[in-house]
MDTraj code that builds the backbone (N, CA, C; nanometers):
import mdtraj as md
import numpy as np

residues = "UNK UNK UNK UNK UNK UNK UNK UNK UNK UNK UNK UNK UNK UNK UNK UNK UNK UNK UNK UNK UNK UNK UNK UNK UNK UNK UNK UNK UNK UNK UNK UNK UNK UNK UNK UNK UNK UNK UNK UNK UNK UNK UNK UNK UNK UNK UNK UNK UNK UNK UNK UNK UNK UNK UNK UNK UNK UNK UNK UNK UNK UNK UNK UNK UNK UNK UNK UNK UNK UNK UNK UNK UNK UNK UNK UNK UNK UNK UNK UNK UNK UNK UNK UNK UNK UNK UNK UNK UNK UNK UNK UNK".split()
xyz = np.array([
    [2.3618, -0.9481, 0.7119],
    [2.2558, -0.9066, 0.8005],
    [2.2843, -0.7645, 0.8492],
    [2.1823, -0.6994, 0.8125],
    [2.1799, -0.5728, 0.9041],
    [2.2097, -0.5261, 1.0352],
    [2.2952, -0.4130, 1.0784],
    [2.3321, -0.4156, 1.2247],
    [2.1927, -0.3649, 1.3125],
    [2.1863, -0.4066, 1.3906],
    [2.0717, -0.3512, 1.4888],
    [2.1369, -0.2739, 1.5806],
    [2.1200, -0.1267, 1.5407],
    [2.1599, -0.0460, 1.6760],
    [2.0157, 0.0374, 1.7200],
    [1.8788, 0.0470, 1.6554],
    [1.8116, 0.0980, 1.6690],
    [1.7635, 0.0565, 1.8141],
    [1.6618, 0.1410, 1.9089],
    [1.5600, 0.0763, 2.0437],
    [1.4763, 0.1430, 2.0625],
    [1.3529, 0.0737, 2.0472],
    [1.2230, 0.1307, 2.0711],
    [1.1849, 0.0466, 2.1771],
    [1.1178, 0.1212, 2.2976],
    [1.0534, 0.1070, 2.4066],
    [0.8751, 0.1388, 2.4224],
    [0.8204, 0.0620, 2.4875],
    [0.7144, 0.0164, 2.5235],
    [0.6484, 0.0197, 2.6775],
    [0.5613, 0.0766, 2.7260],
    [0.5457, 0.0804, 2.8590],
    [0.3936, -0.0262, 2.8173],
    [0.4019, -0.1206, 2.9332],
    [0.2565, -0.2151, 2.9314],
    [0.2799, -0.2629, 3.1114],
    [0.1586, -0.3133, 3.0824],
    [0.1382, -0.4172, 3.2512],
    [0.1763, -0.5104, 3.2661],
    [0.1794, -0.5003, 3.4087],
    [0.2697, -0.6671, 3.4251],
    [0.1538, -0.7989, 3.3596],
    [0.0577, -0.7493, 3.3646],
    [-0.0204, -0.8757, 3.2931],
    [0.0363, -0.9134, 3.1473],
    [0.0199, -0.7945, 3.0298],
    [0.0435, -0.7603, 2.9343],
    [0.2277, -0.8502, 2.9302],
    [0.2881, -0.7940, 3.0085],
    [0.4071, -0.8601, 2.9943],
    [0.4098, -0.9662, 3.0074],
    [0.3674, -1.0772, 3.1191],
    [0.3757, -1.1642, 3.0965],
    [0.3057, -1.2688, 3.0484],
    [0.2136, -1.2650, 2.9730],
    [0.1509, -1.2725, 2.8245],
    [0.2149, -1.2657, 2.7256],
    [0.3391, -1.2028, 2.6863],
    [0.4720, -1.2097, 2.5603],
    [0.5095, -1.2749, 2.6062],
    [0.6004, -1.2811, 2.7455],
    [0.6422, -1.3445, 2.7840],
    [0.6534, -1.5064, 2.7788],
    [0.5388, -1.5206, 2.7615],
    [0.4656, -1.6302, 2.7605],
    [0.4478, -1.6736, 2.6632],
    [0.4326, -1.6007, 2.5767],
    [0.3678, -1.6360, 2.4100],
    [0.5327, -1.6198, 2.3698],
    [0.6609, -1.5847, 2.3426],
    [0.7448, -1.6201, 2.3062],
    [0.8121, -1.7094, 2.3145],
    [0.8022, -1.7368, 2.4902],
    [0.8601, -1.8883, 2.5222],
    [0.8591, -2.0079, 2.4271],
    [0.6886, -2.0286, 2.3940],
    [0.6398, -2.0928, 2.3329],
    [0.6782, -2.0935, 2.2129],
    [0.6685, -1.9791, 2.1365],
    [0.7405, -1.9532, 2.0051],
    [0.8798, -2.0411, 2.0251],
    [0.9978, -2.0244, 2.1020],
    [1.1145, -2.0419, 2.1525],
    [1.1993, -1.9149, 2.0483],
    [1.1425, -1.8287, 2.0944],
    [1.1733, -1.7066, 2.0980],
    [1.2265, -1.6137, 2.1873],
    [1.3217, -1.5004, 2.1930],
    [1.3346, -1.4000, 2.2533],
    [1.1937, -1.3330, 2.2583],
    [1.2057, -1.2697, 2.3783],
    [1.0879, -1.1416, 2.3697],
    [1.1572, -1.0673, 2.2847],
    [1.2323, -0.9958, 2.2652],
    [1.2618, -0.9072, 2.1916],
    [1.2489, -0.9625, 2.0444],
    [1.2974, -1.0017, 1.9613],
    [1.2137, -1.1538, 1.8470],
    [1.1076, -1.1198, 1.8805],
    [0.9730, -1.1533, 1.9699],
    [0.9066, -1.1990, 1.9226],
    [0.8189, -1.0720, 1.9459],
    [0.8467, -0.9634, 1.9899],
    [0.7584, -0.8553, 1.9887],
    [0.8573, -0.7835, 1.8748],
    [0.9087, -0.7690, 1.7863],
    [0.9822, -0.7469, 1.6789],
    [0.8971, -0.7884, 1.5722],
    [0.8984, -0.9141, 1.5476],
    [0.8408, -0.9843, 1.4155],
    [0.6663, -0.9543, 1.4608],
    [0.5742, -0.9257, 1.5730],
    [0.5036, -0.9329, 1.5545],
    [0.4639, -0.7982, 1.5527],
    [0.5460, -0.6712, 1.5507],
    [0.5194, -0.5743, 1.5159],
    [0.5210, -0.5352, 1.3837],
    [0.6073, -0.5763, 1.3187],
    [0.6345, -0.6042, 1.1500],
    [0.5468, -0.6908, 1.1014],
    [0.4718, -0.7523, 1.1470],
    [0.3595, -0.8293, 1.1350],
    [0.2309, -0.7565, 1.0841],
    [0.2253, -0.6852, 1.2224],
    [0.1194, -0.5640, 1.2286],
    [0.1625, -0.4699, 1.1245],
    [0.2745, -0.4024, 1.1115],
    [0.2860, -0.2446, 1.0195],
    [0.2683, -0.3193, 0.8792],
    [0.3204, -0.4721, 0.8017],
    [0.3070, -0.4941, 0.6774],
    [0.1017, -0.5107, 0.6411],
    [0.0494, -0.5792, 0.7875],
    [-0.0577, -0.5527, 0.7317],
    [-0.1532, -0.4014, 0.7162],
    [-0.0827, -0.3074, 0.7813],
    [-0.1721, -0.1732, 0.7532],
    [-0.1121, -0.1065, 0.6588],
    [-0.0011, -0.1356, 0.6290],
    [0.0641, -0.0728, 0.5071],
    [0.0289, -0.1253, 0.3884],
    [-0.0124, -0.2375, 0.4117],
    [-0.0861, -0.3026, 0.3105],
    [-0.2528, -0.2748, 0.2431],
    [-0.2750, -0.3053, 0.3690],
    [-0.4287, -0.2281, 0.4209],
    [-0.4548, -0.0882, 0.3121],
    [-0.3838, -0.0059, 0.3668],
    [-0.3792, 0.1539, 0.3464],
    [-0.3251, 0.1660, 0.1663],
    [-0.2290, 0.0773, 0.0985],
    [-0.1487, 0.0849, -0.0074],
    [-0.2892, 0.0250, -0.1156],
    [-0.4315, -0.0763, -0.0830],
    [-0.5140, -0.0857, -0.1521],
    [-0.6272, -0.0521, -0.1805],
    [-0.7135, -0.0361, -0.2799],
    [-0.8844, 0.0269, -0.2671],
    [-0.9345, -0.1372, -0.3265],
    [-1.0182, -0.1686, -0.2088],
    [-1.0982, -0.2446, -0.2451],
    [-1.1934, -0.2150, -0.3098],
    [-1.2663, -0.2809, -0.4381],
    [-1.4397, -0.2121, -0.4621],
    [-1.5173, -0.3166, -0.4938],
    [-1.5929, -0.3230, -0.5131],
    [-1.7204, -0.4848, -0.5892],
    [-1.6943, -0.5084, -0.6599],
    [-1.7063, -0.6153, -0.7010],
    [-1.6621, -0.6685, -0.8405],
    [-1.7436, -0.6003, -0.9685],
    [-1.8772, -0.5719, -0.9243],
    [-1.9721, -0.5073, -1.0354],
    [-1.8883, -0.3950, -1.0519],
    [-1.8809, -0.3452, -0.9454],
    [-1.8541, -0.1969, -0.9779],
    [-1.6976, -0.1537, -1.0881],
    [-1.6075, -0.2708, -1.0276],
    [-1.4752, -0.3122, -1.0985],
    [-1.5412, -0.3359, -1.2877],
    [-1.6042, -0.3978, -1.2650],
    [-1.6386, -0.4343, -1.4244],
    [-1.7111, -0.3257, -1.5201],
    [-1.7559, -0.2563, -1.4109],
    [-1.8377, -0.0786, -1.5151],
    [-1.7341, -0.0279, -1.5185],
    [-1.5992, 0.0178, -1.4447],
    [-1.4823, 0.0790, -1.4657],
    [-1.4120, 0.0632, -1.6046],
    [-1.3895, -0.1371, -1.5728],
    [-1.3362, -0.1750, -1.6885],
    [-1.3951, -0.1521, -1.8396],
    [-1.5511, -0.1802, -1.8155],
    [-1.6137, -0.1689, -1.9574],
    [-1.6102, -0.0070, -2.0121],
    [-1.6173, 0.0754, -1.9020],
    [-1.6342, 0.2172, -1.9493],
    [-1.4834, 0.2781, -2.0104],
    [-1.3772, 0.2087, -1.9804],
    [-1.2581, 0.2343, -2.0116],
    [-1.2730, 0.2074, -2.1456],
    [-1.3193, 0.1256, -2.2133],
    [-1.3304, 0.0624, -2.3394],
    [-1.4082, 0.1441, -2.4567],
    [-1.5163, 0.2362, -2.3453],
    [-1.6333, 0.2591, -2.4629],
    [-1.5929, 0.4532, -2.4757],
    [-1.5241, 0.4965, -2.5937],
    [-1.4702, 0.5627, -2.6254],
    [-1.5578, 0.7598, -2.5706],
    [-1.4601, 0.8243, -2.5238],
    [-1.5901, 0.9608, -2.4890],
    [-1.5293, 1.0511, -2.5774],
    [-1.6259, 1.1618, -2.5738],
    [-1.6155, 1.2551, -2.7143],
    [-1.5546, 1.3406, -2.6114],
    [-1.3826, 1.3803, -2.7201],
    [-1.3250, 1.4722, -2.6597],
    [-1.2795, 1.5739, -2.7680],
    [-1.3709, 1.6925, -2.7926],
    [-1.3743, 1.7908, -2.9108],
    [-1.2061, 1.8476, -2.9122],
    [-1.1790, 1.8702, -2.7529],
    [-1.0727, 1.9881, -2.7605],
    [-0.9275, 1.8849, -2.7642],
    [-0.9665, 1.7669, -2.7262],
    [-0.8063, 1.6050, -2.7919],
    [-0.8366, 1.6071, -2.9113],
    [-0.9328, 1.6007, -2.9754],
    [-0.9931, 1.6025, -3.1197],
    [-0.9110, 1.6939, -3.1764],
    [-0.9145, 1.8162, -3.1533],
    [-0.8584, 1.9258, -3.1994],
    [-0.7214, 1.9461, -3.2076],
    [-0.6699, 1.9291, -3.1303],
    [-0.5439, 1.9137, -3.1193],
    [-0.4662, 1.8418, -3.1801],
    [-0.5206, 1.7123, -3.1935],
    [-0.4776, 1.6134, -3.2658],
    [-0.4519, 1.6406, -3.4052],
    [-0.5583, 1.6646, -3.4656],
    [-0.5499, 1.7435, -3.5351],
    [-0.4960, 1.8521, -3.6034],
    [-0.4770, 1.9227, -3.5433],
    [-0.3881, 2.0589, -3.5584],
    [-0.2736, 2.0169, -3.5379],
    [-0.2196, 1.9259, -3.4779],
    [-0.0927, 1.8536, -3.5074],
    [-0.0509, 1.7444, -3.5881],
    [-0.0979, 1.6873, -3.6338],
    [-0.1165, 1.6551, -3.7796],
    [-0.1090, 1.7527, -3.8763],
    [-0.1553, 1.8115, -3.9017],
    [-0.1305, 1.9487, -3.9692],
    [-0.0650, 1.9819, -3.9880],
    [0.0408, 2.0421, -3.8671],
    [0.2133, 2.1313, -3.8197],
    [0.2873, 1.9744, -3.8619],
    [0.2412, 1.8957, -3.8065],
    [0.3644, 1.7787, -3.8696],
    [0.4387, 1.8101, -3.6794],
    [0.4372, 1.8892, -3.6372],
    [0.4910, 1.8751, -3.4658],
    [0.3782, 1.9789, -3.3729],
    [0.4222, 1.9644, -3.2821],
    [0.3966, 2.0626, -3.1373],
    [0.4229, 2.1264, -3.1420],
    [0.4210, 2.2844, -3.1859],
    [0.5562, 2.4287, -3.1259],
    [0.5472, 2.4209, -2.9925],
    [0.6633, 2.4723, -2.9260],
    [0.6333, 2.5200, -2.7785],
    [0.5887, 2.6628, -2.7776],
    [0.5525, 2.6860, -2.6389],
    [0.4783, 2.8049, -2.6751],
    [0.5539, 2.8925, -2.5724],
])
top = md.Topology()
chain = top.add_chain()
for i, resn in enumerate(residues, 1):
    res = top.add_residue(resn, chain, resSeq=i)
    for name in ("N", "CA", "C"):
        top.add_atom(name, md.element.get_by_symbol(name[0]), res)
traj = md.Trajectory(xyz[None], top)
């Protein structure tokens, strides 16, 4: 297990406090536990949040199909080509 020397502080109201307070008990939790895990709670879901692009499913499926249906590329064409040719790449 990892050492915990890190401390982050929090200013709230006494309402606010004892509301964790309260809600950890219950847990049978530390406050410190339980405003810990439910902050890591919170950052995995916005990191999560933020790490995906949701889109429609239609719209997902024109992506996919258009990936499939080949576009005219004269100057990959060319190249390709012209390397076939040389048999390699020179650098330039």
């Amino acid at each position: 297990m990892a050492t915990k020397a890190e401390r982050l502080e929090a200013r709230l109201t006494s309402t606010e406090r004892k509301q964790i307070e309260q809600a950890a008990a219950l847990a049978g939790e530390s406050v410190s536990s339980f405003v810990v895990l439910a902050a890591l709670g919170r950052a995995d879901s916005v990191v999560r949040e933020q790490a995906s692009t949701l889109i429609p499913a239609a719209y997902f499926d024109q992506l996919v199909a258009s990936l499939d249906e080949p576009e005219d590329a004269p100057g990959l064409r060319r190249a390709a080509k012209e390397t076939r040719r040389r048999g390699r790449i020179k650098p330039t």
